[in-house]
N, C-alpha and C positions, 0 to 999 in steps of 0.2 A: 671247695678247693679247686682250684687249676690242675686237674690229673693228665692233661695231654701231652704233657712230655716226658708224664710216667706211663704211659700207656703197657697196657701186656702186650709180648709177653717178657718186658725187661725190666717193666718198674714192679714197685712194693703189691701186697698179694692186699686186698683189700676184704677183712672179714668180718661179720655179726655175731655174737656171742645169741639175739634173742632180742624181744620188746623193742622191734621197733617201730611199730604201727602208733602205739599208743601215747598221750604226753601233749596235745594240741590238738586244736579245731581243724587244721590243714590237715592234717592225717585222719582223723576222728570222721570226718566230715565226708573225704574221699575213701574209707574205709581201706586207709594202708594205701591208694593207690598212687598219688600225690610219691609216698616216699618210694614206694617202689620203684616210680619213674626216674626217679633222682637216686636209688642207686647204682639202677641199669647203666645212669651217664656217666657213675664214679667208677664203674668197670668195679665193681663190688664180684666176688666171686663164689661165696655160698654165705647164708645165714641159718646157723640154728634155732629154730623156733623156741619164743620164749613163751611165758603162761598168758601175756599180752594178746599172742598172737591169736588166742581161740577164743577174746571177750565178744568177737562176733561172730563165732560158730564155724566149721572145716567151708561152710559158702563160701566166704570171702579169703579163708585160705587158699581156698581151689584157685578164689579170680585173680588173686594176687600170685599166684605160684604161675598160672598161666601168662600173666604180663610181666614176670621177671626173667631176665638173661640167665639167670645163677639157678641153682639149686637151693630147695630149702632143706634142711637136714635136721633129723631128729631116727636116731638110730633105735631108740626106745622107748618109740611113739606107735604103740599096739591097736588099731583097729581093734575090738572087741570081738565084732563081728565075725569075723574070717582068722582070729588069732595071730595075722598075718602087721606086718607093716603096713600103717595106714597109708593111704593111695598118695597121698602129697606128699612126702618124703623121701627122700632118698637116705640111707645109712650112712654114705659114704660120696665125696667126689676126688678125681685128683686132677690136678693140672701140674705144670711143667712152664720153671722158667730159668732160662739156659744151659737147659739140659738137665736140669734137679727138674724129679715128678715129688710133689707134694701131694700127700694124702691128707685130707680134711673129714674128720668125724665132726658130727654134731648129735648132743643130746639136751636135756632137762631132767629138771632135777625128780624126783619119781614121788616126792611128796605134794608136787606145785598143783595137781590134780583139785587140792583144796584151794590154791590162791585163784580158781576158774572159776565162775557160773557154772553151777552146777550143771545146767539143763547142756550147758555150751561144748561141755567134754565128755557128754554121758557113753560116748561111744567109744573115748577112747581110754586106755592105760598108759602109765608111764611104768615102764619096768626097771629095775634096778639097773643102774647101769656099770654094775661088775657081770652082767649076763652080757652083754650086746659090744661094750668094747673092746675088748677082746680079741671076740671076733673078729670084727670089721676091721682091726690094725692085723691082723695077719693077713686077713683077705689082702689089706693096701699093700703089705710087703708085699707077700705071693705076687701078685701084680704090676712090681717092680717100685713102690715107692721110699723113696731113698728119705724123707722127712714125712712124719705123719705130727699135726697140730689136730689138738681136741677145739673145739668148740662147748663150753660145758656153760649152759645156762641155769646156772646152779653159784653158789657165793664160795661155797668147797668142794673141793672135788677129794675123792677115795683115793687113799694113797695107792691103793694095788692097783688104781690105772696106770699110774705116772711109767713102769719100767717100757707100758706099750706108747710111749707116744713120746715127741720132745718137744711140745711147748702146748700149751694149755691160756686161752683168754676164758674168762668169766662172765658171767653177768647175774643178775636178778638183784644182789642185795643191794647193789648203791652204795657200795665203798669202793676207794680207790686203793688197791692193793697193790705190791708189786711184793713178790717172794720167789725164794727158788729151792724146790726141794725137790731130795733125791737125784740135782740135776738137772730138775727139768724148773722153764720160767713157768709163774704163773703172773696173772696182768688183770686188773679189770679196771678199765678207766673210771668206776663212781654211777651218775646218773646225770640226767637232763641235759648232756654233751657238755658239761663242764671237764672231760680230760678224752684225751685219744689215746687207747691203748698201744702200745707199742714193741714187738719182740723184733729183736734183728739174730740169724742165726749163720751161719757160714757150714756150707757142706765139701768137707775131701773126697773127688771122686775117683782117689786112691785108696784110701782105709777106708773108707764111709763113716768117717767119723760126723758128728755133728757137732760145732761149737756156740755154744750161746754167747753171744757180743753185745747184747743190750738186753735188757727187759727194763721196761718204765712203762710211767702214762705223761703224757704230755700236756698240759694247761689248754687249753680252749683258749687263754686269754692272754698267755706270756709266750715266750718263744717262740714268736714271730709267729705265728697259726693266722691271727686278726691283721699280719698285714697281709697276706697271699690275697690275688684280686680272686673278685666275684666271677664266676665259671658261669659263662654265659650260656652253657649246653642246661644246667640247672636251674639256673634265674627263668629259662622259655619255660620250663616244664611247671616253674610253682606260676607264672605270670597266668600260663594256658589255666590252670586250675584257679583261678583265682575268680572267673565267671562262677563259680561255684561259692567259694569259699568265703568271699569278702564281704555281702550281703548278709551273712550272719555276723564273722565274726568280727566285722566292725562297728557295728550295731552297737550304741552308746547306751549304755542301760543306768547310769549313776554314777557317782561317785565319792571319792572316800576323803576325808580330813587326813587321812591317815594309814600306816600300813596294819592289814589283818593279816595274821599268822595262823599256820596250818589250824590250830588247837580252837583258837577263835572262830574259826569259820565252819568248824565239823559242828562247832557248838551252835551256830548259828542254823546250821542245817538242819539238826532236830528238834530244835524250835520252829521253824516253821512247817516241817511235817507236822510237829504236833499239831500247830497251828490248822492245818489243812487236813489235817485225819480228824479233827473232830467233829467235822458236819458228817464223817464215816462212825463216829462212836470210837475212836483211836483213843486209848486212855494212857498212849507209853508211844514216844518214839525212840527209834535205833539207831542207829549209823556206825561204820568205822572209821577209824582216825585214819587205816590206809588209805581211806578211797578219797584223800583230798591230799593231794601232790605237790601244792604249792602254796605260797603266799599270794595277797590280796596289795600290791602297791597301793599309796594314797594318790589322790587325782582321778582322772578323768578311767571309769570303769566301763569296758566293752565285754561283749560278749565274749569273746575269742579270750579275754583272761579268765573271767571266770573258769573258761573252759579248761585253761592249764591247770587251775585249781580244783576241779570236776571231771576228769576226763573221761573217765569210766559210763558208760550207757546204760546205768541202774534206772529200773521200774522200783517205783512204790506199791508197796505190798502192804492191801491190810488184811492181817492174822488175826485167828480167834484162839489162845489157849488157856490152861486150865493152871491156876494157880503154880503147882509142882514146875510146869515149862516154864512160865514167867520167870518166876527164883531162878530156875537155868540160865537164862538168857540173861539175865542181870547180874549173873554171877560170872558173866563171860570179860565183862570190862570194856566193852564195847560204846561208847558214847549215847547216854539217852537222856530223853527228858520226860517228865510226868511222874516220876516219882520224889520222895525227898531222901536228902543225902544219907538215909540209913539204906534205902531202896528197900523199906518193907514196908511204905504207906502210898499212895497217889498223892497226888496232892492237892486232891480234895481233903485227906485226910482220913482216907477209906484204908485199912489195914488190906495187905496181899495174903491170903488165905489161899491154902494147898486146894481145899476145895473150891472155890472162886474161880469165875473166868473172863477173860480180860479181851478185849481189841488191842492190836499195837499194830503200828503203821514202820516200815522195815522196807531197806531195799532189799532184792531181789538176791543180791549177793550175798547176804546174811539169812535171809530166809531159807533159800534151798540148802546152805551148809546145814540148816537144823536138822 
């Protein structure tokens, strides 16, 4: 979008609910920094860290928190270590635009610790966040903030936040919501920028009252979004990355008669780990169905789409377990192949015996949850 004649401190407050590093080889590729740059140009003002943000470990949070103008915020994002708030977070920011101070919390959701690489979040906690918000919206009043908005990268938020705060965006699950309870909006645009969240709020700085005037999301594709010209501050920054970028992901690697869907193509995935763990003795592959994000168009196939449909930086894992784990793992639901549709024989036709022990070939993301 053309934001320079929205610019702060008069135009719209421009915020992240979490996830946005992850979803493409331009991001994937520059480790977040690609978007980083291009939010700094949209005068972007904080983002809460989603479960996204730590699939390559607090490194590249650090390098991205350093090359961002904004804050990144996660108020219930516990260092282990020090029991303290991890280093790259702030709790809280606020800004001010004509003469309204805005306080901005940001959190995650406290269960998401499991939708991470394990090895990626070993250090840190997410704590509940009926402990931490609370706080942080009295801190913003104390401090003078006349509007406090959540950042909750989470699909629901805990009704006993809502009386501290007056508008709430979402994120993580990929619906597009618009609600308003207790008073207050809730908003989450969906996924893959098919909708832009939207709260419009009006503040009296006689009563301090706060009135809500809009909550929606808005179409990517209808009301007029697709005619707004191309932001030429944005277009230099993906062009400058593009020495980078383009060498992979336009790399023609095949193509399709036809379109492959999510289900097809996780399917096709642990067929060929099979395929490839058996010179390792893999007698079972794994996969999830989340870890494949997109469809597969028919025509000409590049690198750079598989990658929409792969985004995630899973290692192949080959595992050795004992009978009793296998039956676990296959009782999880989780996409495999090497056994038959009872999942109590290989298919070779070798029965799975409690005391038996097997090879299976598993990304990384599955394995350390075991």
């Amino acid at each position: 979008f053309d934001q320079q004649e929205n610019a702060p401190p008069e135009g719209p407050v421009m915020l992240s609910a979490g996830d946005m590093w992850q979803g493409s080889a331009d991001s994937n590729l520059t480790h977040g920094a690609l978007v980083t740059e291009a939010m700094n140009e949209m005068n972007f003002e904080a983002m809460a860290l989603g479960n996204h943000e730590f699939d390559w470990t607090d490194e590249y949070i650090r390098a991205n928190d350093q090359l961002a103008n904004f804050p990144f915020l996660g108020a219930n994002v516990i260092d282990k270590r020090t029991n303290q708030l991890a280093d790259f977070v702030d709790a809280y920011t606020m800004i001010e635009r004509q003469g309204v101070r805005i306080g901005i919390i940001g959190i995650i959701g406290s269960y998401l610790e499991n939708s991470i690489l394990a090895t990626a979040v070993a250090n840190y906690s997410f704590v509940s966040a009926a402990l931490v918000v609370p706080q942080a919206a009295n801190q913003l009043r104390n401090q003078g903030a006349d509007i406090i908005i959540l950042l909750n990268h989470e699909g629901t938020v805990d009704s006993t936040l809502l009386p501290y705060v007056d508008a709430v965006f979402c994120g993580h699950s990929h619906k597009a919501v618009t609600s308003i309870e207790y008073g207050v909006p809730l908003v989450q645009g969906g996924s893959n920028g098919a909708n832009v969240s939207h709260i419009s709020l009006s503040y009296n700085k006689t009563t301090d009252a706060v009135t809500v005037n809009t909550y929606e999301y808005i179409s990517s594709k209808n009301n007029g979004i697709t005619t707004l010209s191309e932001d030429a501050g944005v277009k230099a920054i993906y062009d400058r990355y593009l020495e980078i970028t383009a060498p992979i992901k336009n790399e023609v690697i095949g193509s399709l008669s036809g379109t492959m869907y999510e289900n097809q193509l996780v399917k096709m995935a642990v067929q060929e780990m099979y395929s490839y763990g058996q010179a390792y003795g893999a007698q079972v592959a794994f996969h999830n169905l989340g870890g494949v994000r997109s469809s597969l168009a028919g025509g000409q196939v590049t690198y750079g789409d598989v990658y929409e449909c792969f985004p995630f930086d899973n290692e192949l894992i080959i595992c050795t377990l004992n009978g009793s784990e296998l039956k676990a793992w296959l009782a999880e639901g989780d996409y495999t192949y090497g056994v038959d549709t009872t999942k109590t024989k290989l298919l070779n036709g070798e029965s799975i015996t409690t005391t038996g022990t097997y090879k299976v070939i598993v990304i990384n993301y599955l394995s350390e949850k075991a």
